[in-house]
C-alpha atoms as one frame of an Amber mdcrd trajectory, in Angstrom:
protein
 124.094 146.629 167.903 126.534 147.949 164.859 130.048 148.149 165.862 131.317
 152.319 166.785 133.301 153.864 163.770 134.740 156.204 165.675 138.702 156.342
 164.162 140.477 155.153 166.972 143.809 153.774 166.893 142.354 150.567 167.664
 145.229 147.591 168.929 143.301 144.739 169.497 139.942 143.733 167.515 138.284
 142.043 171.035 138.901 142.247 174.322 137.547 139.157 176.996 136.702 139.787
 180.316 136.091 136.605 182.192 136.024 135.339 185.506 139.294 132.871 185.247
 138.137 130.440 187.964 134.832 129.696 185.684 135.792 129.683 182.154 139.326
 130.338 181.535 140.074 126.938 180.658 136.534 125.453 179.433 134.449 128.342
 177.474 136.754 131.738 177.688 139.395 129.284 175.851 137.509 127.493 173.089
 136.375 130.924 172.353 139.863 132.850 172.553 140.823 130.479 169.468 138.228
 129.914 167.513 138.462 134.253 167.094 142.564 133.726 166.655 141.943 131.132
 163.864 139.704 133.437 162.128 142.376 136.349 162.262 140.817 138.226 165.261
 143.279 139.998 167.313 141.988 139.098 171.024 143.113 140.251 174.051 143.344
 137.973 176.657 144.669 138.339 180.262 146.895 135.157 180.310 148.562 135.737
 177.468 148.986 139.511 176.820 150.408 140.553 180.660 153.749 140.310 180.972
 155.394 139.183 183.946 155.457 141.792 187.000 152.533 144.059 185.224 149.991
 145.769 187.547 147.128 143.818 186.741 144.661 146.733 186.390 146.989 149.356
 185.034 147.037 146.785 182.041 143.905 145.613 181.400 142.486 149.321 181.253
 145.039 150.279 178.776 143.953 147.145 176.366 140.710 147.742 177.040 141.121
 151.435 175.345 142.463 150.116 172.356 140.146 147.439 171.580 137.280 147.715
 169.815 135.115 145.198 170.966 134.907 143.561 174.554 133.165 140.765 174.971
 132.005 140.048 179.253 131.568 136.676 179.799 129.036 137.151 183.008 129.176
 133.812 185.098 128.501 132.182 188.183 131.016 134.203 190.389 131.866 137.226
 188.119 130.778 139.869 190.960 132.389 137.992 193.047 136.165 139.479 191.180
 136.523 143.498 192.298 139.120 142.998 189.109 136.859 141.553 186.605 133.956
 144.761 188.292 136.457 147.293 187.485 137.329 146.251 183.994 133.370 146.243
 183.313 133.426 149.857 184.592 136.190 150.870 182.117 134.523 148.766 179.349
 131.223 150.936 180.070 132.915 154.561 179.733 134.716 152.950 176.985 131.326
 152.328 175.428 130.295 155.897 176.004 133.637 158.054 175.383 134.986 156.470
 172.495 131.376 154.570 170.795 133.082 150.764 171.909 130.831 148.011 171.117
 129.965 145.800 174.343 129.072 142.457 173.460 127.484 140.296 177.157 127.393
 136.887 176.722 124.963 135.207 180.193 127.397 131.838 180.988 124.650 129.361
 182.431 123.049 132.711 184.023 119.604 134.469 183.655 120.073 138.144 182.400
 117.523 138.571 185.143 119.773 137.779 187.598 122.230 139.700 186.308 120.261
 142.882 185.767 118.204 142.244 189.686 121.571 141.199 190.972 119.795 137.438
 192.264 121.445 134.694 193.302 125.103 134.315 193.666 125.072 138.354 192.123
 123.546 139.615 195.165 125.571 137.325 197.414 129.176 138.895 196.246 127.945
 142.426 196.272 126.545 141.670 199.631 130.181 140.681 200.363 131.580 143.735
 198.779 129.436 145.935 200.820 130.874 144.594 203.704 134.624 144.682 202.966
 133.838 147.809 201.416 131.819 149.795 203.904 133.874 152.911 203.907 133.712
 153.485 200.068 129.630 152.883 198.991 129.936 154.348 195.560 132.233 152.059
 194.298 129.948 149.085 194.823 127.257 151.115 193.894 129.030 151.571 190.599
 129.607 147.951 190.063 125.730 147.200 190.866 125.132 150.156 187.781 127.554
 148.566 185.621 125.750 145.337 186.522 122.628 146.618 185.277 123.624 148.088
 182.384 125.528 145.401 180.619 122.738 142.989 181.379 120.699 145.789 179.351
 122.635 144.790 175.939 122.299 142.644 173.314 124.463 139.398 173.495 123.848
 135.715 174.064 122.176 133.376 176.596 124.614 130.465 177.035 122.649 127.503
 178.137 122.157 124.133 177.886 123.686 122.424 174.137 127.293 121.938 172.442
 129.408 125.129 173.711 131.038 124.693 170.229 127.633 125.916 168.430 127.777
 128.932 170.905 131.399 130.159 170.067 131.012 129.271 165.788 127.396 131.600
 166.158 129.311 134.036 168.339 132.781 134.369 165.633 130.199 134.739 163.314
 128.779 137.888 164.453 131.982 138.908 166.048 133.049 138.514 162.250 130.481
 140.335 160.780 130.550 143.372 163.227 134.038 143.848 162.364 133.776 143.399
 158.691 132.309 146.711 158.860 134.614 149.141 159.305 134.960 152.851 159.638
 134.687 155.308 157.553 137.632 157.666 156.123 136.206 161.052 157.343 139.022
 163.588 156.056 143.121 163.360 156.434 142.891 166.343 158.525 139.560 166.782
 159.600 139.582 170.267 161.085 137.058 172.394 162.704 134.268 169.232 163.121
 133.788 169.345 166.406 131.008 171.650 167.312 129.217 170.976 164.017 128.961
 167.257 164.885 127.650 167.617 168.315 125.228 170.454 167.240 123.726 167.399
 164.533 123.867 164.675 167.282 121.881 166.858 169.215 119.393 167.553 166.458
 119.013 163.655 166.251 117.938 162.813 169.498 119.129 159.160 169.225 117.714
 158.507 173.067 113.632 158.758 171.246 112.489 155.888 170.188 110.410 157.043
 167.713 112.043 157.078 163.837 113.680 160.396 163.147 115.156 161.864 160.049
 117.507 165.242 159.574 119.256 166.999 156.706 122.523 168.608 156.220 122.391
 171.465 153.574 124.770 173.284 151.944 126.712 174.157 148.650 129.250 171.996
 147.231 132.535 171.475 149.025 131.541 172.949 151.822 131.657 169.624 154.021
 128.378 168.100 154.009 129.781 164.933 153.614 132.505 164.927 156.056 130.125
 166.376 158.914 127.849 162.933 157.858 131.135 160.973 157.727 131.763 161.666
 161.629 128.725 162.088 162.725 127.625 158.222 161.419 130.925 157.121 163.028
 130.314 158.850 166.262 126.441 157.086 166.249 127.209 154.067 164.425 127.136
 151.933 167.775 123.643 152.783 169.045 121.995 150.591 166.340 121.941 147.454
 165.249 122.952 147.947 161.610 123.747 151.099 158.964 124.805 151.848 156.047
 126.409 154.943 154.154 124.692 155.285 150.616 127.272 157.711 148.844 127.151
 159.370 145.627 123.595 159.349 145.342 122.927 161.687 142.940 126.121 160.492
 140.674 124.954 156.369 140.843 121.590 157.802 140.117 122.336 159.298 136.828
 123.122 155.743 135.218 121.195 153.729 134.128 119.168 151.416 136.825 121.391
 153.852 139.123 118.309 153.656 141.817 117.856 150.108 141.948 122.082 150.090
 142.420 121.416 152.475 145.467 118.842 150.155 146.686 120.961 146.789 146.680
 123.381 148.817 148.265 121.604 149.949 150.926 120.123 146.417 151.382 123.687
 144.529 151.191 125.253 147.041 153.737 122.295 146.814 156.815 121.717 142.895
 156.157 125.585 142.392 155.895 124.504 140.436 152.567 126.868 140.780 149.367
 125.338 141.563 145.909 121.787 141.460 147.215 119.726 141.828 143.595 116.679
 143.610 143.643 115.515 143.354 140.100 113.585 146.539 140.128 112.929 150.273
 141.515 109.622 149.061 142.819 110.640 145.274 143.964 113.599 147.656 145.703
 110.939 149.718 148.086 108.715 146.475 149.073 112.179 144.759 149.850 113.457
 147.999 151.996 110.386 147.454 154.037 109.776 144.158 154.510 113.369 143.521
 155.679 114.416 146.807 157.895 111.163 147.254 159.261 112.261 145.705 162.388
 115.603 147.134 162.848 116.782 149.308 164.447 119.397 151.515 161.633 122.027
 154.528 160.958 121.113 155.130 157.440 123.283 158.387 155.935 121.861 159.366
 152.421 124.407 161.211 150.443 124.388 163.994 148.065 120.874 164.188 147.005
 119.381 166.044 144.278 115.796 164.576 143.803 112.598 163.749 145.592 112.778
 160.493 143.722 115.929 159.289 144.908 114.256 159.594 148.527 111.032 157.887
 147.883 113.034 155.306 146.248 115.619 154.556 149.663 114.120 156.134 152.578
 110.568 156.939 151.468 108.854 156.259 154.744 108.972 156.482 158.396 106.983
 152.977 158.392 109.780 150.966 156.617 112.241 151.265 159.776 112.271 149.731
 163.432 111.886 152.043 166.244 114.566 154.080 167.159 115.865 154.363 163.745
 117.725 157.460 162.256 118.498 159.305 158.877 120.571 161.546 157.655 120.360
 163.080 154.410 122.569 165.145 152.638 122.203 167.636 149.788 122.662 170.957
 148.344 119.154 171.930 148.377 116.777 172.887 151.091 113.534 172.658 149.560
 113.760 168.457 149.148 114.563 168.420 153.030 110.949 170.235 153.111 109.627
 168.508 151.123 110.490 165.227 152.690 108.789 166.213 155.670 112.480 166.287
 157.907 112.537 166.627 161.962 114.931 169.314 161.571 117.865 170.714 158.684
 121.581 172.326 159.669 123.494 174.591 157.176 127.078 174.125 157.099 128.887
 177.180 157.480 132.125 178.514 156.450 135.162 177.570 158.754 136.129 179.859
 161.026 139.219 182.170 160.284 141.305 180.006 162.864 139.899 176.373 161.559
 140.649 177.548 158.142 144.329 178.640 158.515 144.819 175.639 160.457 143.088
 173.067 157.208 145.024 175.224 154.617 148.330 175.031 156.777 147.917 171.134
 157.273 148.002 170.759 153.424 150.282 172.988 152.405 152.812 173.155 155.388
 152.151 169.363 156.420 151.430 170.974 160.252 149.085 172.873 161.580 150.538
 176.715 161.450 152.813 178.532 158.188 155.659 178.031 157.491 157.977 181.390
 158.726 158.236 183.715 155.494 154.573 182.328 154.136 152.682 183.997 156.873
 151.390 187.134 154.804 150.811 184.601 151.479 148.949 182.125 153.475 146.276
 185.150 154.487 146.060 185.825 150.787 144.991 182.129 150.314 142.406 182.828
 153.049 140.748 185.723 151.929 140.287 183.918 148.646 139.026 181.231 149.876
 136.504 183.076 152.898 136.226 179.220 154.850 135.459 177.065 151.878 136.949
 173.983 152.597 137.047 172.542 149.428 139.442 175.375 148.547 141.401 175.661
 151.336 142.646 171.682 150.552 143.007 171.634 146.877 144.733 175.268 146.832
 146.718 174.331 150.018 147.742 170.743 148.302 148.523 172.117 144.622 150.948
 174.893 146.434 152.591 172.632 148.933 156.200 172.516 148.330 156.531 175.315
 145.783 158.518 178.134 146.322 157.273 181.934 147.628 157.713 182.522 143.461
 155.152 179.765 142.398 152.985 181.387 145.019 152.855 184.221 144.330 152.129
 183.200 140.020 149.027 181.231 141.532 147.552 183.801 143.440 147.682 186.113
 140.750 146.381 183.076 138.082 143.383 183.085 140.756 142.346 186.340 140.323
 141.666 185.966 136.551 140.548 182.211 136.402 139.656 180.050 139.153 140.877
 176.787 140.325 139.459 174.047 137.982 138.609 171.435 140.228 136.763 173.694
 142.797 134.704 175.249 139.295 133.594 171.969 138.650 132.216 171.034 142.148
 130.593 174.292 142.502 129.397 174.579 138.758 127.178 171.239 139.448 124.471
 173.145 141.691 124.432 175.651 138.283 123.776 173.012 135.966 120.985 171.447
 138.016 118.913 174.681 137.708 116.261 175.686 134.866 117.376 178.628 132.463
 114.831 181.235 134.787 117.271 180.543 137.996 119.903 180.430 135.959 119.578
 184.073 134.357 118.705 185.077 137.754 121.726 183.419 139.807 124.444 184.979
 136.711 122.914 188.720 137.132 122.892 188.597 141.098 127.003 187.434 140.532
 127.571 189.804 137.985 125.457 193.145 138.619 123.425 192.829 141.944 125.698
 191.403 144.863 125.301 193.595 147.707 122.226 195.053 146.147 118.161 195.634
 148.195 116.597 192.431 147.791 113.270 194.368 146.617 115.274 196.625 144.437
 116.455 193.530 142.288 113.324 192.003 142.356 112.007 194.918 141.042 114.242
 195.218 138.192 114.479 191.221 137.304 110.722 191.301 137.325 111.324 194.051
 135.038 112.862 191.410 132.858 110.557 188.579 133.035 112.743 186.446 135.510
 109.806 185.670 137.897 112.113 186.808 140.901 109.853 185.382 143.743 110.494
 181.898 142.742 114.211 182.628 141.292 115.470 183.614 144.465 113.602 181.049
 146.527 115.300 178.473 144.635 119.044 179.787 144.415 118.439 180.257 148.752
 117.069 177.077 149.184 120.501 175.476 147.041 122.685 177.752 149.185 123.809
 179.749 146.600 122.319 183.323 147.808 121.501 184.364 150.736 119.719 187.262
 152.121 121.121 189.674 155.396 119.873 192.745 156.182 117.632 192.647 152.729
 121.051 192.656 150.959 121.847 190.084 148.707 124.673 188.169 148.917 127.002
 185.032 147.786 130.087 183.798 148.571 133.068 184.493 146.410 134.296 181.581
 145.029 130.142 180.852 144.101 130.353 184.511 142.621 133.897 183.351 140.778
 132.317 180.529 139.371 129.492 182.370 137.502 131.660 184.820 136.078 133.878
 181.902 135.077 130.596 180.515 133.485 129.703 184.024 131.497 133.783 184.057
 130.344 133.640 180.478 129.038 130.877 181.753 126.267 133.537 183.183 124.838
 136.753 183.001 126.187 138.746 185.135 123.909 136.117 187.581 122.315 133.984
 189.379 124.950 131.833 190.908 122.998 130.202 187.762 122.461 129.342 187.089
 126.434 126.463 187.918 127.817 127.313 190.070 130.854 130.314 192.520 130.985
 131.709 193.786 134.016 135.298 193.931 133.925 136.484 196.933 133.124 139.129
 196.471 130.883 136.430 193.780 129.083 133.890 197.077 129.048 136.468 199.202
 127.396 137.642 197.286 124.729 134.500 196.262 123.592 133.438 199.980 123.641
 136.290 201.144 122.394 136.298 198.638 119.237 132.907 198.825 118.528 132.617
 195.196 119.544 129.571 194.860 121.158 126.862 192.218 119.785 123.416 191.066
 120.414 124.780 188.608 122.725 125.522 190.915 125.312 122.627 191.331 128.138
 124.438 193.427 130.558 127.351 195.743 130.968 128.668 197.066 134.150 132.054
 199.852 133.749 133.026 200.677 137.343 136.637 201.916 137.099 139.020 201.622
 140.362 139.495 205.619 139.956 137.344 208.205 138.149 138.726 208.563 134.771
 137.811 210.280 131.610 136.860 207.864 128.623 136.980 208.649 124.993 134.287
 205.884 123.534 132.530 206.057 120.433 128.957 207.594 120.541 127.627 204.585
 118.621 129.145 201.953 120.467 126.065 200.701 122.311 124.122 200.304 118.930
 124.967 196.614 118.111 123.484 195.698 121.489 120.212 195.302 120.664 119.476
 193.251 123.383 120.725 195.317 126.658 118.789 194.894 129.467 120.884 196.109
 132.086 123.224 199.164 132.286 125.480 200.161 134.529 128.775 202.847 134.487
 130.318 204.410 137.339 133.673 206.935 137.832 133.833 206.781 133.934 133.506
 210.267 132.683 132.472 210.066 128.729 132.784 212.776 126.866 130.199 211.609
 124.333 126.824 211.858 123.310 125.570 208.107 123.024 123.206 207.939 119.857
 121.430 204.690 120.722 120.479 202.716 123.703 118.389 199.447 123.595 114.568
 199.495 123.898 114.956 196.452 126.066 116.894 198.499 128.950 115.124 197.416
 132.549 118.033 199.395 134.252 119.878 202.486 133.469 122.476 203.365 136.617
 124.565 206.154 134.837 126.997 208.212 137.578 127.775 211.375 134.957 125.899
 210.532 132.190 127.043 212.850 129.314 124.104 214.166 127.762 121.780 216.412
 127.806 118.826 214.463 127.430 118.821 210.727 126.372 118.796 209.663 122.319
 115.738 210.806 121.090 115.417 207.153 119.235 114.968 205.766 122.926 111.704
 204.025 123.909 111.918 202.740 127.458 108.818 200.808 127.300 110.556 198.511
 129.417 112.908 200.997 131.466 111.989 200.054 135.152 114.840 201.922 137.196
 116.605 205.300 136.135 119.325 206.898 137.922 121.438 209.518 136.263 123.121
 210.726 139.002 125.800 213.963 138.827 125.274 213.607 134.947 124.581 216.825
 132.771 120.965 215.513 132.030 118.590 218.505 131.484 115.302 216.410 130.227
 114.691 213.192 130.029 112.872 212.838 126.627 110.915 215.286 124.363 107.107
 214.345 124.956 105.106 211.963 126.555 106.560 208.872 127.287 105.730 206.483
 130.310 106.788 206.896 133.673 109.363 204.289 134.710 109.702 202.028 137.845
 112.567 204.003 139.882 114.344 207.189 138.943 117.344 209.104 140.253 118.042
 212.523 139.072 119.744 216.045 140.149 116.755 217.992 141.557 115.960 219.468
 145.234 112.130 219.014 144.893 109.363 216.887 144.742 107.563 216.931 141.640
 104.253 218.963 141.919 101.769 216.321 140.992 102.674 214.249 144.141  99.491
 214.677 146.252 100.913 214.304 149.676 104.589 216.153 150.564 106.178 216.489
 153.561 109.627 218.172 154.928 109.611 215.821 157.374 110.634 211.762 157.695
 107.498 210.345 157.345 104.015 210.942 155.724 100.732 209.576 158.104  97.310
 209.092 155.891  94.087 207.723 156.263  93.168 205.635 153.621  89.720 203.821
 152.648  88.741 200.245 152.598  87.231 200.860 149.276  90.652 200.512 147.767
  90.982 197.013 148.976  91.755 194.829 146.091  92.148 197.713 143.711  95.312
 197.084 141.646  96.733 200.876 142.202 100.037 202.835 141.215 102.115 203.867
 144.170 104.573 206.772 143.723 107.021 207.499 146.613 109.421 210.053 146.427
 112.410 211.624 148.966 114.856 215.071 147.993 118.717 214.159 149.545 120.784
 217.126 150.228 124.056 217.734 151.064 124.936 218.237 154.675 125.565 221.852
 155.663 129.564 222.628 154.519 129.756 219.401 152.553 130.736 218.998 148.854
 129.979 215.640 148.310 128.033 212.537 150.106 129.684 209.339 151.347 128.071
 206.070 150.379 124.949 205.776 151.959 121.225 204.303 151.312 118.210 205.599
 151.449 114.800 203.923 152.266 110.861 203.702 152.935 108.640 201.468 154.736
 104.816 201.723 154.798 103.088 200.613 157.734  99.171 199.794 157.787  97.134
 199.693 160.791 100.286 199.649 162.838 101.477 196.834 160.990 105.033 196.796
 158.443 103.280 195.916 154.879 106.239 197.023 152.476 109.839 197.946 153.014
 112.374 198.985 150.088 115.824 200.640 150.438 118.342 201.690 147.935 122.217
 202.442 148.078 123.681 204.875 146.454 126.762 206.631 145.659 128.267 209.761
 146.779 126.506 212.431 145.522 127.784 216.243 144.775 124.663 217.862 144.156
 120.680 217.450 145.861 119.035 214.515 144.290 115.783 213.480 143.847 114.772
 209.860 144.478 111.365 208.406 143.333 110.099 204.857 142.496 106.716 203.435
 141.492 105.271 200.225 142.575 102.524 198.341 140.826 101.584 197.272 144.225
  97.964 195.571 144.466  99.425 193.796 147.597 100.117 197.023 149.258  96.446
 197.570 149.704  95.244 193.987 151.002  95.278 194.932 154.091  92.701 197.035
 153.626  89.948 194.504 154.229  89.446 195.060 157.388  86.947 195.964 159.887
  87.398 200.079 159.635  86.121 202.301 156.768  89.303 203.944 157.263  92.580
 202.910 158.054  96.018 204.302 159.230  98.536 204.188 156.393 102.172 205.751
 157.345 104.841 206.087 154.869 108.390 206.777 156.861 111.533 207.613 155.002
 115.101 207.102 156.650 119.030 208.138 155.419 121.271 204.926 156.691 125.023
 204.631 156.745 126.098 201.210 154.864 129.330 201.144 156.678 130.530 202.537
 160.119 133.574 203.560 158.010 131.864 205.998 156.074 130.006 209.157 156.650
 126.872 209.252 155.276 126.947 213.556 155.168 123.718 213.461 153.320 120.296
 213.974 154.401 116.411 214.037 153.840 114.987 216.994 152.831 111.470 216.243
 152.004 109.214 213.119 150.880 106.315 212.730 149.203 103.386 210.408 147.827
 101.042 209.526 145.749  98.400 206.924 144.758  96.513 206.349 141.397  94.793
 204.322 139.662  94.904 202.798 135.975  91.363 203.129 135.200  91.037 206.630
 137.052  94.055 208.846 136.043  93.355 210.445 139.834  91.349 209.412 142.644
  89.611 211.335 144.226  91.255 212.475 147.631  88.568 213.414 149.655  86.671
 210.440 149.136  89.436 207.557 149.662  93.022 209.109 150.786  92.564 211.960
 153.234  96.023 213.563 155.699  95.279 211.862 159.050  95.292 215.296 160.244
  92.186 216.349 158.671  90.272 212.985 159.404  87.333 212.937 160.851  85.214
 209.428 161.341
């Protein structure tokens, strides 16, 4: 069994317990210095006590701060109520602090230990009898009994005694030689996140188990691992910590490196050569097969690296466990893991309490920091990687140097914590990529199935995008909102500003605002520049040249918000997917403009009168001043929700889906709060689609309608009835308790066609579930 790495404050290296009468001058004594001459700091009764001591006041204390005890079990151990209470404390030792209990059987059975025979069962039959008033305690001592004769240790029996002690230094030796490892200098906020994994490993199963802790960078994978394999380490008979995986297995032969590692570490064997990435695997299982091992995988970032080191349930003893870290999800699936745990952010206490041991050197701020220590935390939002390197770099600096940082933060983040988090980035391909820098700089915040829409709009295969930027922790999805943290949302802007860190015309995405202006202002744009966002902190009025979008050949995305701009733009980019334009200026938009490719339009309390001059396709989603539905929508409604019956002949059809609501003004009110609006379609009683939309205030009625390419919508179809019930129900939602919505639904509306048919016919596959009659 591997020694505990728990971090104690350990005193002594081994503690003997020994029944003096057998062994203290014969075996307890060639022992005691054969460990001293090898530099093993032993505890031993005779020699440690000092004169007057309470015997067992003493020996429990040394006990605590050793971290091994060795029990020397002979002939008339029971028969010693001291040396039964020391093997009580040396048991909840064992079990409260992970000490390693080493039995060694003097001339005795285990047997008779563990059945209590022989001269065993004669002192506890003694004990009962002096001890007839207080039963648990000798039924304790008969548990304790049991249990230590349960370990692994050594059957001293006939043979040279000095044999015996040099085989028993050795391994003495070699458990100590591995020691603990450095979890964190202040490791903060571990607790609960350690027990939940220990849980999740179920070391008590004998079976081989495996688990994975995911999570972005510096968020404390590794340290949870750290603890967690020094909390464990004891309950098997070797481990090993294989760090930097994903580093070591950049270089060259970097996986047969891992391998020897992993091989030196459980078989306690130094520079153990494997030769070769294959030779490595047969070696892993021919060797461990039969033992029983911790083994912690670090930072992973490939399938390989996990066939290569752990590829197999089958090349472990029973009872085994791993642990594998990494930043993305998907390799814990598909490595076929028990069970996965997400670190989370620190909570608001654990994090003042890491930042404060850094920069403060204790564990609360220092008095006149208080209000510039909450800054640090609301930058940070738990990240432990930034709560130590900020809380380090501004640790002794005055309230000025503060201050500078903080507002050096807000314009270019901390280089260290870039780099960590920019390694997830670089692993991705250019799709995921695209995807992960529009989400950061556009669509944080946004309806999942309104971004899909619009990056499908661009090519970006969303479906797969997103899946991967979730499964590497870099998005996540609440409430069908997505979302990132800050510092991950830092970092790609930080990315998009290094393409050109002093000319931002020549970035891809714009969305500061007084990046936006300038390059409108100058004329600056270029075709480098794929999106622009201008949201001001307070409606203003803009003067911007009326050609200034012309060099941008390659817009796809457009977005402008309390910017009121006097002119008439003369150009906008065939490749727009999204135009979101609160008071656009014109009239109608350039007549130049083909959005072949336009997939959302919203053009909200803008002067817009028509759209275009003649016939040009219908886009995606469009927002406009209007108070009704348009007339060729089939099926209207003043009310929430629209209820059809709709024919299994469509099943399969690819079909066009129009939905479409009017928001008004509440009664008395000039202008909306925030607020979104949204639809779900339920088939046969069953949710099939749901989309929802925020918006901004609005001063006028608006009408809201979007188009779906939907084939999927109408799967469900195949069923069992000719006709089935298909509900479409609208809804107004607040998007924050704060804010009124004061806006409301004043009708909806649908419609279905097809591609190949212009219209279908009504009557003969969509009918109002009113009218329907089987």
């Amino acid at each position: 069994m591997a020694l505990s790495f728990e971090s104690y404050k350990w005193k002594y290296d081994v503690f003997l317990s020994f029944r003096g009468h057998d062994t203290r001058m014969s075996f307890t004594s060639h022992l005691y210095h054969a460990l001293c001459q090898k530099g093993v700091n032993t505890f031993i009764d005779y020699k440690d006590l000092k004169r007057g001591e309470k015997i067992s006041a003493s020996l429990f204390g040394a006990i605590e701060v050793s971290r091994i005890s060795v029990v020397i079990l002979s002939k008339t151990y029971a028969s010693s109520t001291y040396c039964l209470d020391e093997l009580l404390k040396i048991l909840e030792c064992k079990d409260s602090k992970g000490q390693l209990v080493l039995p060694i059987f003097y001339h005795m059975n285990p047997s008779q230990v563990r059945e209590q025979k022989g001269s065993f069962e004669e002192a506890l039959a003694q004990h009962e009898d002096k001890f007839r008033d207080d039963v648990d305690k000798v039924k304790r001592w008969k548990e304790a009994l049991c249990e230590v004769a349960t370990l692994s240790g050594w059957h001293i029996g006939d043979g040279p005694e000095s044999m015996f002690v040099k085989r028993i230094v050795e391994e003495i030796l070699s458990k100590l030689n591995r020691l603990p490892i450095n979890v964190a200098k202040h490791p903060v906020g571990l607790d609960l996140p350690v027990e939940d994994i220990k849980s999740l490993l179920e070391t008590g199963l004998d079976d081989v188990w495996s688990i994975g802790i995911y999570g972005i960078g510096g968020i404390g994978k590794t340290t949870l691992a750290k603890t967690v394999y020094n909390h464990i380490g004891s309950k098997f008979e070797a481990s090993a910590f294989i760090a930097d995986v994903r580093e070591i297995s950049s270089q060259r032969f970097g996986i047969v490196q891992l391998q020897e590692a992993l091989l030196s570490e459980v078989l306690n064997h130094r520079d153990f050569k494997v030769g070769s990435k294959d030779k490595g695997i047969n070696l892993i299982k021919t060797r461990l097969c039969c033992k029983k091992v911790l083994i912690v995988v670090d930072d992973v970032d490939s399938l390989e690296q996990l066939e290569s080191l752990v590829g197999e349930y089958s090349w472990f003893g029973l009872g085994s466990r791993i642990i594998i870290t990494t930043r993305d999800e998907h390799l814990l699936v598909a490595h076929n893991v028990e069970a996965s745990y997400k670190v989370k952010e620190l909570s608001h206490d654990h994090a003042l309490e890491l930042f404060c041991w850094y920069a403060f050197k204790h564990p609360f701020p220092q008095i006149n920091y208080e209000e510039l220590s909450f800054h640090i935390l609301n930058y940070a939002k738990g990240f432990p990687l930034a709560l130590t390197v900020l809380g380090s770099h501004l640790c002794g600096r005055d309230k000025a140097q503060w201050i500078s940082a903080l507002a050096k933060l807000e314009k270019v983040p901390n280089k260290h914590i870039f780099e960590v988090l920019k390694i997830s980035f670089d692993g991705m391909e250019e799709n995921e990529k695209t995807i992960f820098l529009d989400i950061a700089c556009f669509f944080k915040g946004e309806d999942k199935q309104y971004v899909k829409m619009i990056l499908d709009g661009c090519d970006l295969h969303s479906d797969s995008g997103i899946g991967v930027l979730m499964d590497k922790s870099l998005i996540t999805v609440e409430l069908n909102k997505l979302w990132m943290h800050e510092l991950l949302q830092e970092m790609a802007k930080e990315i998009v500003r290094r393409e050109s860190p002093k000319e931002p015309g020549n970035r891809s995405r714009l969305w500061f605002h007084e990046d936006v202006l300038h390059v409108l202002d100058q004329n600056m744009g270029t075709n480098n520049i794929e999106g622009i966002r201008l949201d001001l902190p307070e409606p203003n009025n803009v003067d911007i040249n009326g050609k200034a979008l012309a060099n941008m050949k390659k817009l796809r995305l457009l977005k402008i918000n309390n910017a009121h701009i006097s002119a008439d733009f003369q150009y906008l980019s065939d490749e727009l997917r999204l135009i979101d334009w609160s008071g656009y200026p014109s009239s109608t938009l350039p007549q130049n403009f083909h959005p072949k490719r336009l997939v959302s339009l919203n053009l909200s309390h803008g002067r817009i009168k028509n759209l275009w001059k003649g016939v040009k396709e219908f886009v995606h989603e469009v927002m406009l001043p209007g108070s009704n539905i348009p007339d060729w929508f089939h099926h209207q409604s003043t009310n929430s929700s629209i209820s059809l019956m709709v024919s299994s002949r469509l099943y399969g059809k690819m079909v066009e889906l129009f939905f479409g609501a009017v928001l008004e003004l509440d009664k008395g009110d000039i202008t909306t709060g925030m607020f979104s609006c949204g639809y779900e379609v339920i088939i046969n009683n069953e949710r099939t689609f749901l989309m929802e939309r925020r918006f901004d205030s609005l001063d006028t009625s608006h009408v809201w309608l979007t188009k779906n390419n939907c084939g999927c919508l109408i799967w469900p179809l195949n069923s069992i009835h000719h006709w089935n019930h298909f509900r479409i129900s609208f809804g107004v939602f607040e998007v924050s308790s704060k804010v009124k919505v004061k806006a409301s639904l004043k009708s909806c509306g649908f419609h279905i066609s097809s591609k190949q048919e212009m219209h279908l016919i009504d009557h003969e596959t969509v009918r109002n579930f009113q009218c329907h009659k089987e």
